[in-house]
C-alpha positions as CSV (number, residue, x, y, z in Angstrom):
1,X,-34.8,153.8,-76.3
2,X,-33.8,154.9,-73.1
3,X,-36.1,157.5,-71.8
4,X,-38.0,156.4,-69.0
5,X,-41.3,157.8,-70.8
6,X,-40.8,156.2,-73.9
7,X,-40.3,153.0,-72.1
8,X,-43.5,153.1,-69.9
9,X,-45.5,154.3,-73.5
10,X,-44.1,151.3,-74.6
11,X,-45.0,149.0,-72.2
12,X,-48.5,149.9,-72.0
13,X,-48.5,149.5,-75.8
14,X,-47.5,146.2,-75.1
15,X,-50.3,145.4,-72.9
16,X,-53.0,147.0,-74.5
17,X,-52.1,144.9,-77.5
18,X,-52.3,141.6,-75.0
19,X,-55.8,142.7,-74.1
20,X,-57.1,143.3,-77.7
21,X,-56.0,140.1,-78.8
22,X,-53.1,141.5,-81.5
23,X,-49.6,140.4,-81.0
24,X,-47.4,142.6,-79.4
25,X,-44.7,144.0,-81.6
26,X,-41.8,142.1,-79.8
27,X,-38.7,143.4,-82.4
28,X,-39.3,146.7,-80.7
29,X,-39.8,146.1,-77.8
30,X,-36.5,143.9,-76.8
31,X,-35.2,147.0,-77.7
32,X,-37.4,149.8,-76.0
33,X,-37.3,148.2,-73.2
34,X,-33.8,147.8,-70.9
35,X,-35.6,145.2,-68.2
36,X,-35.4,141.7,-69.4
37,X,-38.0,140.7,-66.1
38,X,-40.6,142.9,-67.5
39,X,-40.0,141.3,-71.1
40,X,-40.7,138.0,-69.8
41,X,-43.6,139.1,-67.9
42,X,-45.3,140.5,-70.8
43,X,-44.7,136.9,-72.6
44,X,-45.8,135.0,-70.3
45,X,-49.1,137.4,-69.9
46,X,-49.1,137.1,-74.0
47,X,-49.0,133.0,-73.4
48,X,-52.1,132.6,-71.1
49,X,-54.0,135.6,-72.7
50,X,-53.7,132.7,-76.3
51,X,-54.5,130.0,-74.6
52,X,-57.7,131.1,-72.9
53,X,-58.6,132.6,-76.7
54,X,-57.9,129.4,-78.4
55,X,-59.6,127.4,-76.0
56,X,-62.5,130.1,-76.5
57,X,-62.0,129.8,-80.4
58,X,-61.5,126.1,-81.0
59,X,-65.5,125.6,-81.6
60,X,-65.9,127.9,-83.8
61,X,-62.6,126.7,-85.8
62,X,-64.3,123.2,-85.9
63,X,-63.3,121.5,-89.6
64,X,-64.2,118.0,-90.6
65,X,-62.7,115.5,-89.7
66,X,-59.9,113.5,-91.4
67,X,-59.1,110.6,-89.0
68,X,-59.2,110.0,-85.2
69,X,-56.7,108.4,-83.3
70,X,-57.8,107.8,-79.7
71,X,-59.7,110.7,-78.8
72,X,-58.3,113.1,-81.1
73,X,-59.7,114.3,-83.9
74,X,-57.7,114.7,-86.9
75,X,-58.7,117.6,-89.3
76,X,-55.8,118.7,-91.5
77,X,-52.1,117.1,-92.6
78,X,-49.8,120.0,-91.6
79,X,-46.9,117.9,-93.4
80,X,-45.3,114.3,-93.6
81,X,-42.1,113.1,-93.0
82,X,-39.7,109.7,-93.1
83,X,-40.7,109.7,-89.9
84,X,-44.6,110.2,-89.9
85,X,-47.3,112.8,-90.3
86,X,-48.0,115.9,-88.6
87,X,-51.7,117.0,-88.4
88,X,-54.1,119.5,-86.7
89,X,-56.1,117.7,-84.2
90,X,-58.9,119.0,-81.7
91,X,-58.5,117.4,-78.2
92,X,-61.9,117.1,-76.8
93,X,-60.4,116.6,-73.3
94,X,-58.6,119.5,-73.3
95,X,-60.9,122.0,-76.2
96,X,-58.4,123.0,-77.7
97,X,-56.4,122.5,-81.0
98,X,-53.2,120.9,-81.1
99,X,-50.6,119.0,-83.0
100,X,-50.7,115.4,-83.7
101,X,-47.5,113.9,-85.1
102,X,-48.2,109.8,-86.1
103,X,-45.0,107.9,-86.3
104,X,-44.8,105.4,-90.0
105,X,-45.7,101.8,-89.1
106,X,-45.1,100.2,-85.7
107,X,-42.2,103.1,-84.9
108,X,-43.2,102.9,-80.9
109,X,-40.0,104.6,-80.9
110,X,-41.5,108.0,-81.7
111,X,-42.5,107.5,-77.5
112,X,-39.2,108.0,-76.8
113,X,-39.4,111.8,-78.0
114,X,-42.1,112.4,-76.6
115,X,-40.7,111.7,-73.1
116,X,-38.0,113.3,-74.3
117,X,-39.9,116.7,-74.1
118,X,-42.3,115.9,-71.1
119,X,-39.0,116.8,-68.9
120,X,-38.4,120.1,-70.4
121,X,-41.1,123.3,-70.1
122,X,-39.8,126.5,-71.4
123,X,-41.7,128.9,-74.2
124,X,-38.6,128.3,-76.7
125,X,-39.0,124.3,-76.4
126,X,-42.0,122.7,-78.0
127,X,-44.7,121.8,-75.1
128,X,-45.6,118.0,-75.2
129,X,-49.1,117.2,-74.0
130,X,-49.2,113.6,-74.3
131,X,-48.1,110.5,-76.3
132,X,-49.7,106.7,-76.7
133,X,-50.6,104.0,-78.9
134,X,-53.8,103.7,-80.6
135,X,-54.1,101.1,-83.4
136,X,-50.8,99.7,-83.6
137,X,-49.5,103.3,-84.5
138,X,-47.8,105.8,-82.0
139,X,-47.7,108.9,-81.9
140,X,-47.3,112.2,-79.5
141,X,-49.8,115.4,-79.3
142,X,-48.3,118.7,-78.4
143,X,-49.0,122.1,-78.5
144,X,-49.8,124.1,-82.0
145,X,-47.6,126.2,-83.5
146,X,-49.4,128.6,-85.5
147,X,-45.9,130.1,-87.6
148,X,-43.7,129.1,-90.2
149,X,-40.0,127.5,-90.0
150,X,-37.0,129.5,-90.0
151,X,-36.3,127.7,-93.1
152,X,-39.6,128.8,-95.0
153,X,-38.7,132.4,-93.8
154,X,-35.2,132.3,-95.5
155,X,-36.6,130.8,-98.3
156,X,-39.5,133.8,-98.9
157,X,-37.2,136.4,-97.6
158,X,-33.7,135.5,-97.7
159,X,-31.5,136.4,-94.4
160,X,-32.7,137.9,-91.1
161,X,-31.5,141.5,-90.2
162,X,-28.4,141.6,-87.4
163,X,-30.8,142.4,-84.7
164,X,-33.2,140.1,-86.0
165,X,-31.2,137.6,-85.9
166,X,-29.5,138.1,-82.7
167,X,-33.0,138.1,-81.0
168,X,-33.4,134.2,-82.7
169,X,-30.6,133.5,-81.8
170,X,-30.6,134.4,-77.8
171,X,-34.2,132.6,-77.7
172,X,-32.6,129.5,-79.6
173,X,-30.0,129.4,-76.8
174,X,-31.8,129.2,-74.4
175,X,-33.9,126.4,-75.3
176,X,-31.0,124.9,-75.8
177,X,-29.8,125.4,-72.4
178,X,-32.7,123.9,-71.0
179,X,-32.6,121.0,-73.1
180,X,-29.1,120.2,-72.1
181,X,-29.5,121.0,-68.1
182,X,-31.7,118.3,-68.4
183,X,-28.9,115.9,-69.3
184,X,-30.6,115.7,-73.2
185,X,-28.8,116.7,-76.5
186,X,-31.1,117.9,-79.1
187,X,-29.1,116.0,-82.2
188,X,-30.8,117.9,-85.0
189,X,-30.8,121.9,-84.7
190,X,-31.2,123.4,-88.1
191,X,-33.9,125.7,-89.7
192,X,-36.3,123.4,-90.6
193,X,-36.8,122.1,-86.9
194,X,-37.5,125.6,-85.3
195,X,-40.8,127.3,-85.3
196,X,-41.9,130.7,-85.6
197,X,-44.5,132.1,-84.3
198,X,-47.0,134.5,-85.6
199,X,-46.3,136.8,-82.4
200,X,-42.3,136.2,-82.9
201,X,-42.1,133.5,-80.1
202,X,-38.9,131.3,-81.7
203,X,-40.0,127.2,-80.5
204,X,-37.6,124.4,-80.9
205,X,-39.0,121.2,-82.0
206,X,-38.6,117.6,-83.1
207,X,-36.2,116.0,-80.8
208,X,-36.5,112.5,-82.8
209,X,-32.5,112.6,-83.7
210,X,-31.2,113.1,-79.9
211,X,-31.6,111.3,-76.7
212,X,-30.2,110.9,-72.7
213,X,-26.4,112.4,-72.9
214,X,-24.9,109.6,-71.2
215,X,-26.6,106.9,-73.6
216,X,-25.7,108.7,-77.1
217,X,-22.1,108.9,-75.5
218,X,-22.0,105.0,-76.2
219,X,-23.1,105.5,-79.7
220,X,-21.2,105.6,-82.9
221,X,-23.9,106.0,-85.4
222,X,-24.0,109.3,-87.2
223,X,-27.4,110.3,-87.2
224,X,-28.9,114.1,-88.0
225,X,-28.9,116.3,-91.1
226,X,-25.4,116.1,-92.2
227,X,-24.5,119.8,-93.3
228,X,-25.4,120.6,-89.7
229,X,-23.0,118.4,-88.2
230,X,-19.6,118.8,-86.4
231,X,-16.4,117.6,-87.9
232,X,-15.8,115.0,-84.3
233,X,-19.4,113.7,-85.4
234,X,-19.2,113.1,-89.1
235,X,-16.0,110.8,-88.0
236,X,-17.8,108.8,-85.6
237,X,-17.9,110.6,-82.5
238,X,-21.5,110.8,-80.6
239,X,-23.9,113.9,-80.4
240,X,-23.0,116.0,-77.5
241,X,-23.8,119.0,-76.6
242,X,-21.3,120.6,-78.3
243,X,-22.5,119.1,-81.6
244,X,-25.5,120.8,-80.7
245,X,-23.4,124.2,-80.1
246,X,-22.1,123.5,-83.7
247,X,-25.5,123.2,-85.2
248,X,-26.5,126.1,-84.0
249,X,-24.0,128.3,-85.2
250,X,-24.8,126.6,-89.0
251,X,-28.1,128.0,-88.2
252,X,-27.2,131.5,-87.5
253,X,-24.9,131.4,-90.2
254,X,-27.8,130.9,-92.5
255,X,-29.8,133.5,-90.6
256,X,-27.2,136.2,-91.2
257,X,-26.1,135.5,-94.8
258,X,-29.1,133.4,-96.2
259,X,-26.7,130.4,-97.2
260,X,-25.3,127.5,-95.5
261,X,-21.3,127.7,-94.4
262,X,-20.3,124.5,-96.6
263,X,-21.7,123.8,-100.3
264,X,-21.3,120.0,-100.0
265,X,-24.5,117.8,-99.4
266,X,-22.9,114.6,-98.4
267,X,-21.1,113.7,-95.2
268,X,-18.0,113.1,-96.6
269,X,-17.7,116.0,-99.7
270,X,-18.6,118.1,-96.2
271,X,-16.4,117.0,-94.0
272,X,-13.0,117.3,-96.5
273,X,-14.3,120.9,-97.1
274,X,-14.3,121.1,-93.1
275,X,-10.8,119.9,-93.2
276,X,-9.8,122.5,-95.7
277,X,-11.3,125.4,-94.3
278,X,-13.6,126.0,-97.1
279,X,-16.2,128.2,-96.2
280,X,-16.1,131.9,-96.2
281,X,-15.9,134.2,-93.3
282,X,-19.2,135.4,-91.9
283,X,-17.8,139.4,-92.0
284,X,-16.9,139.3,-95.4
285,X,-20.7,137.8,-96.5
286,X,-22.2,140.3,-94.0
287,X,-20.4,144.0,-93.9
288,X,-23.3,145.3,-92.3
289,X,-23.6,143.1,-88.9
290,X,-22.3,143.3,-85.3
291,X,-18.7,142.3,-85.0
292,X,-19.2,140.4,-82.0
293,X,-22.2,138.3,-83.1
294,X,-20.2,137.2,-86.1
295,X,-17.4,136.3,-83.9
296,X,-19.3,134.5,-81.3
297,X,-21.0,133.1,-84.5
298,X,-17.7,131.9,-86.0
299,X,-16.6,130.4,-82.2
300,X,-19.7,128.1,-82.9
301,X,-18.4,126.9,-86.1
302,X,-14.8,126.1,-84.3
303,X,-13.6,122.0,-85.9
304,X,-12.7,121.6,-82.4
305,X,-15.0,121.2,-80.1
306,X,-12.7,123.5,-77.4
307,X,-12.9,126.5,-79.5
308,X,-16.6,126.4,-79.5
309,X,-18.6,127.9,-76.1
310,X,-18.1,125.6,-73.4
311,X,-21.9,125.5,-72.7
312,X,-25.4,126.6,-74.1
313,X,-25.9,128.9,-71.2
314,X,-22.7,130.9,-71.7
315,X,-23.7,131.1,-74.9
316,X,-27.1,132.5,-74.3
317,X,-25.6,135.1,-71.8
318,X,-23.0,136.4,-74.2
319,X,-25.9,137.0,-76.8
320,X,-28.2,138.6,-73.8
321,X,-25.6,140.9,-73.4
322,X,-25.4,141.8,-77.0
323,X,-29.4,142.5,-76.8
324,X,-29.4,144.6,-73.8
325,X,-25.8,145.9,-72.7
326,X,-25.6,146.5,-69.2
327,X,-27.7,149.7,-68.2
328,X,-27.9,151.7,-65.3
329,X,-30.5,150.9,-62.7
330,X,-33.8,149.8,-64.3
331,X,-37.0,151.6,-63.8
332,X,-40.0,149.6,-61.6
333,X,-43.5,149.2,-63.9
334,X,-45.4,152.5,-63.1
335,X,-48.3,152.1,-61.6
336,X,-50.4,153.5,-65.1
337,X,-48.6,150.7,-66.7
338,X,-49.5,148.1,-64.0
339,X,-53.2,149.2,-64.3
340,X,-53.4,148.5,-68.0
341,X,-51.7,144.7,-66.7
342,X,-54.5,144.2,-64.8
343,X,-57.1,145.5,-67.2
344,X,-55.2,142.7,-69.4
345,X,-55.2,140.1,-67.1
346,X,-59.2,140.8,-66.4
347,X,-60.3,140.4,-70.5
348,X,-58.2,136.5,-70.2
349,X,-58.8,135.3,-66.6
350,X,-55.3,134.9,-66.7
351,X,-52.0,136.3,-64.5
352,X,-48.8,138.3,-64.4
353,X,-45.6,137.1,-62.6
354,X,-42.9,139.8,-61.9
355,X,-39.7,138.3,-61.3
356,X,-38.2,141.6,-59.8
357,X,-35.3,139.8,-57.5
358,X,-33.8,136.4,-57.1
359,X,-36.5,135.0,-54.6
360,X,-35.3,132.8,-51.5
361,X,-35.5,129.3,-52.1
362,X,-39.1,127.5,-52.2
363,X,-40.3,124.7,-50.5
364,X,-43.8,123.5,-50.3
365,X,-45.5,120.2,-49.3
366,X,-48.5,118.4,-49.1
367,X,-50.4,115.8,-46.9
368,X,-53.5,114.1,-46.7
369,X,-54.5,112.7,-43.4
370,X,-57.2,110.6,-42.1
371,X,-58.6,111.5,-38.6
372,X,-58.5,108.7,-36.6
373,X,-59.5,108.1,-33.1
374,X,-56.1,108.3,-32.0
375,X,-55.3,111.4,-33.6
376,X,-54.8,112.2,-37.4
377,X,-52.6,110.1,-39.2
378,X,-50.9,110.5,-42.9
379,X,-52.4,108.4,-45.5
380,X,-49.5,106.0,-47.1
381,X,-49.5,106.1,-50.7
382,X,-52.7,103.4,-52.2
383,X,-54.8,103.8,-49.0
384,X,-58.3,103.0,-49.1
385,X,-60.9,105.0,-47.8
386,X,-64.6,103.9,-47.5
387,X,-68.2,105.8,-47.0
388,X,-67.7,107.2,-43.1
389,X,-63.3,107.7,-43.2
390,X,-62.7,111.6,-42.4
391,X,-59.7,113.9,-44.5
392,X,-57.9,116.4,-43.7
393,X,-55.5,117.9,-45.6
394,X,-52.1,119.8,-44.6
395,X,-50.2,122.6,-46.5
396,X,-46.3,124.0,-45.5
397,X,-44.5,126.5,-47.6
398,X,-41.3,128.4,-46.7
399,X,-43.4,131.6,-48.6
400,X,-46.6,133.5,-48.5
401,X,-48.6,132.0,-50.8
402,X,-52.5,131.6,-51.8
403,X,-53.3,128.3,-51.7
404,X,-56.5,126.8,-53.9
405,X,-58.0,123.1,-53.6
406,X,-60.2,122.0,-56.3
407,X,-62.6,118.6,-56.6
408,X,-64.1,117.2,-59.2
409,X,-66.4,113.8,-59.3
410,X,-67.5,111.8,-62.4
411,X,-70.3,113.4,-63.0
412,X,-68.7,116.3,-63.7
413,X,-69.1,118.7,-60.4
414,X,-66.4,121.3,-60.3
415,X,-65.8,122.5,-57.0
416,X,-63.1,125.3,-55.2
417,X,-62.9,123.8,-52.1
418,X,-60.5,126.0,-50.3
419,X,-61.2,129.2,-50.4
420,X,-64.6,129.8,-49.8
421,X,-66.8,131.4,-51.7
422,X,-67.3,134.3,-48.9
423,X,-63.6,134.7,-48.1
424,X,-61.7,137.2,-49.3
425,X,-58.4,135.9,-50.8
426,X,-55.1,136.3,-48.9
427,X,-52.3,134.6,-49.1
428,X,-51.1,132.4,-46.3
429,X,-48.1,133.3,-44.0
430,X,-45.2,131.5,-45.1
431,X,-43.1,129.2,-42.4
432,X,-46.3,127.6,-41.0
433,X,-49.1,125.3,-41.7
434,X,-52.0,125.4,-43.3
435,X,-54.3,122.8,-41.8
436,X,-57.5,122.7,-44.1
437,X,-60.8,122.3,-43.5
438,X,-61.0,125.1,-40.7
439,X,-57.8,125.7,-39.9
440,X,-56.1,124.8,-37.0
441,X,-57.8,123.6,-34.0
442,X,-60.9,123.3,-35.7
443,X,-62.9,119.7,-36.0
444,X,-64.2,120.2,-39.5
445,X,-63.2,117.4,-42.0
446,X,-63.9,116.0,-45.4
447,X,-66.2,113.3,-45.1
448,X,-67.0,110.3,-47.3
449,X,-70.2,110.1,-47.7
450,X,-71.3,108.8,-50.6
451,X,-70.4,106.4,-53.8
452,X,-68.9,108.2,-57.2
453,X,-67.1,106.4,-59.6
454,X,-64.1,109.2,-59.7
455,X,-63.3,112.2,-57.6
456,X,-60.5,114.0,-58.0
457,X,-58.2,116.6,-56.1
458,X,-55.7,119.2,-57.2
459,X,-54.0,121.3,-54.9
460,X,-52.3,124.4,-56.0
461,X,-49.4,127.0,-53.7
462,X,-49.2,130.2,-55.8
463,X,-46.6,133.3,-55.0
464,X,-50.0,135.6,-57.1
465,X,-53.7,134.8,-56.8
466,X,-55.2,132.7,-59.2
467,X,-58.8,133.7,-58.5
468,X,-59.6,134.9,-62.1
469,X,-59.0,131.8,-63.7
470,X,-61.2,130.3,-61.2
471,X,-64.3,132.9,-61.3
472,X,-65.8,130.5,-63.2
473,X,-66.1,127.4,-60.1
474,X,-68.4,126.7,-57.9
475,X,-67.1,127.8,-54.4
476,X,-68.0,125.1,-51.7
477,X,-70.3,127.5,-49.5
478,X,-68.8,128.2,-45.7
479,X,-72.1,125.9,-44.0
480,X,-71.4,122.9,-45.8
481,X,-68.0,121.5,-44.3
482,X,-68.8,117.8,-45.7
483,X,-68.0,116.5,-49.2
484,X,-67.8,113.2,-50.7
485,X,-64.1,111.8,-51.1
486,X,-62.1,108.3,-52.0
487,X,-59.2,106.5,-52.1
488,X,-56.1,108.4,-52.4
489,X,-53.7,107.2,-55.2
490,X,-50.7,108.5,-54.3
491,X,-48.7,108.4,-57.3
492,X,-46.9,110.9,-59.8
493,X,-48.7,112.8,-61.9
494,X,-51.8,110.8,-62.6
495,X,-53.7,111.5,-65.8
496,X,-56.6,113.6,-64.8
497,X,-60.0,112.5,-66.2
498,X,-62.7,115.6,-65.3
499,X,-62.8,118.3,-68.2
500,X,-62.7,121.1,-65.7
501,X,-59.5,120.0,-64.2
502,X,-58.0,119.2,-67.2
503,X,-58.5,122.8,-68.4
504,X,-57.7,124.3,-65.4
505,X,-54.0,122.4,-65.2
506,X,-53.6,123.2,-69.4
507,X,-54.1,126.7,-68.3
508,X,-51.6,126.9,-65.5
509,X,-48.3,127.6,-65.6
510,X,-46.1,124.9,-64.4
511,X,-43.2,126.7,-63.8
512,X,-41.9,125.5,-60.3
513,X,-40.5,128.4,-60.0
514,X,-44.1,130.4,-59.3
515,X,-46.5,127.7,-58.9
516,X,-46.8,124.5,-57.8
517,X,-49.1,122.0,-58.4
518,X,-50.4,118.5,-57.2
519,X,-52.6,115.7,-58.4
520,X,-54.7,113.1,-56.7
521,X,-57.3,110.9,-58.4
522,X,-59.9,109.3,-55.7
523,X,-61.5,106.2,-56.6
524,X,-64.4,105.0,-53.8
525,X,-64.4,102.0,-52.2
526,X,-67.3,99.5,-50.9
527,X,-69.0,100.5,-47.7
528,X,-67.5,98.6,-44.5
């Protein structure tokens, strides 16, 4: 579809769908649409808009419950495993439903996944909320895919159309990308281990099998599901990213023609079939698809590892390029289109980035200070702070951006500190500082002055306002320039105990690309 009309009707369709809660119809639309930023945009307005509605919906959705483990609330066994079980689980802390996946026995091992994924965030990998040990069994919470594996939609409906497929496919690459930019190799991509989504978001999970790069390099032990696995590999070599590579084109070979390449089951019938060249060509089994994904396809398959695309990214462009050929200069959203955004935006309390150019390079930083007589000095990280000390707080970015700081204390007091609630929201100039409270020159401070168990901070740069998701605070009112602080515990990412925080940062997109976030948990000390 390349008339500009169609393409604006479609977009609005798009985001009128967003805003009645119905999944947009995605198939059509990577193809109506010839701008792969205003794609992206509409996902990621599709992502907040489900997460405010399931954290809306999770009471209502309330089952009983099976087992807890640690403050989660088991309800339902989604499936079992050598590994462990998967079940749905309500977090209290965060009021929402996710998935709880409890490793067999004493298998503290299972951790190691779940760090595994806390260094990736991308929609196509599998978000990781946490992971711990409650009564002597591990286990790791993430996000909950409400969908079915790629392998229980061959199963019911045998192989994917070429377009179908290709879309799959492009998604699947570049979660894979990410994974390995990160210096990680997955170790077990096949059909069974990728998730989709009710609103056709492709998710790649379980990263049990794979591990740091460099460390698997050392290793010699074949692990993975064997008919998935590289000829270098089933002779000894380690995962690698290119095993990975490999993998994947199994998986689109089943995608395209509903059956595996090989017929063996075990590693060594397969790998003499590998050595034989025993599998049939992916033109012959499908006629009907795109040359150049079955040859990119077969590439994949390649017994040595230099035949096969020399990374996930090039991969994932080649297959872009398959979805949207190059096209002529792109249209901008029209501004009927951009209303209905909005209109979105204002049913979720949530937000639209539009990634319309490569954006200059972002830096941001954050300091805390403590006015002394001397002059204000930085806090070092574990300073104490008693009832009387003074704060400031100061805020440089190399962009505009609108800048929010929120407290919390133990009792549960939510407050938006900066802005007030009578200002008007602007973004602040980027290349200078923002010295807060009062700007600069001004005497204004936080004060501590008074005992709570807790308080917490988290200070937010944003290239878009956030100020619907935070309609719902208290704004610190311009007259009152005191509040009650503590000790700073300047460490990374510290686990944020207030409900209203921890909502507020499951809400937010962490992409450091738009938004950038910092946490700081303040305990009070004794009076001098």
């Amino acid at each position: 579809m390349s008339n500009a009309r169609d393409q604006t009707a479609a977009a609005s369709e798009a985001y009128q769908a967003i805003a009645d809660g119905t999944p947009p119809a995605w198939h059509g639309l990577d193809t109506a649409l010839t701008d792969p930023d205003e794609i992206e945009a509409l996902h990621l307005l599709d992502d907040i808009a489900a997460a405010y509605r399931a954290n809306a919906n999770a009471a209502a959705q309330r089952r009983d419950v099976v087992l807890r483990w640690g403050a989660l609330e088991a309800e339902e066994l989604l499936g079992s495993g050598s590994y462990g079980d998967v079940y749905r689980a309500f977090d209290p802390w965060l009021g929402r439903y996710v998935a709880l996946k409890l490793f067999h026995g004493e298998r503290s091992g299972g951790l190691d996944e779940a760090r595994r994924l806390a260094r990736l965030r991308h929609r196509n990998v599998l978000s990781v909320y946490g992971c711990g040990m409650h009564d002597g069994r591990a286990g790791l919470w993430s996000e909950l895919i409400e969908g079915r594996t790629l392998a229980a939609a061959v199963a019911a409906e045998g192989a994917l159309s070429c377009e179908e497929a290709l879309r799959v496919g492009r998604d699947l690459a570049q979660a894979l990308a990410v994974v390995h930019a990160a210096g990680l190799v997955h170790g077990d991509v096949k059909a069974e281990n990728v998730m989709r989504e009710s609103g056709g978001r492709v998710v790649l999970m379980d990263f049990g099998a794979g591990g740091d790069a460099r460390l698997l390099a050392s290793q010699r032990l074949i692990s993975g599901t064997p008919r998935y696995l590289p000829p270098e590999v089933l002779d000894g070599a380690p995962l690698s990213a290119s095993s990975d590579i490999y993998a994947f084109g199994v998986l689109m070979f089943l995608l395209l023609s509903g059956r595996l390449p090989y017929t063996s089951v075990d590693a060594p019938s397969l790998r003499e079939q590998q050595r034989r060249g025993e599998r049939p060509g992916l033109p012959a089994l499908c006629p009907a698809a795109d040359p150049q994904l079955c040859a990119i396809v077969e590439s994949c398959l390649g017994n040595d590892p230099a035949q096969r695309p020399a990374s996930a990214q090039a991969l994932s462009e080649r297959l872009n390029r398959l979805l949207h050929p190059p096209h002529p200069a792109g249209r901008r959203l029209p501004i009927a289109a951009l209303a209905i955004a909005l209109g979105a935006l204002a049913a979720v309390g949530g937000m639209a980035l539009w990634p319309r150019f490569a954006p200059p390079v972002w830096e941001t930083d954050v300091k805390f200070l403590r006015v002394d007589p001397g002059g204000d000095a930085e806090l070092p990280p574990n300073a104490t702070l008693t009832v009387g000390d003074r704060l400031r707080l100061t805020l440089r970015s190399s962009r505009d951006v609108y800048v929010y700081v929120l407290n919390e204390d133990a009792a549960g007091n939510a407050t938006v500190l900066f802005p007030l609630g009578s200002e008007a929201p602007h973004a602040q100039k980027g290349n200078a500082t923002l010295r807060l409270p009062g700007g600069e020159g001004s005497t204004l401070a936080w004060e501590v002055t008074a005992d709570s168990a807790r308080e917490e901070f988290v200070v937010i740069s944003s290239l878009t306002a956030l100020d619907p998701e935070l309609a719902a605070w208290k704004h610190l009112q311009a007259a009152d320039d005191t509040r009650a602080v503590g000790a700073i515990v300047n460490m990374p990412a510290p686990q944020i105990q207030g409900e209203h925080l921890r909502r507020i940062l499951a809400t937010l997109s962490r992409d450091r690309e738009h938004v950038r976030v910092w946490q700081y948990t303040f305990a009070h000390a004794a009076a001098r």
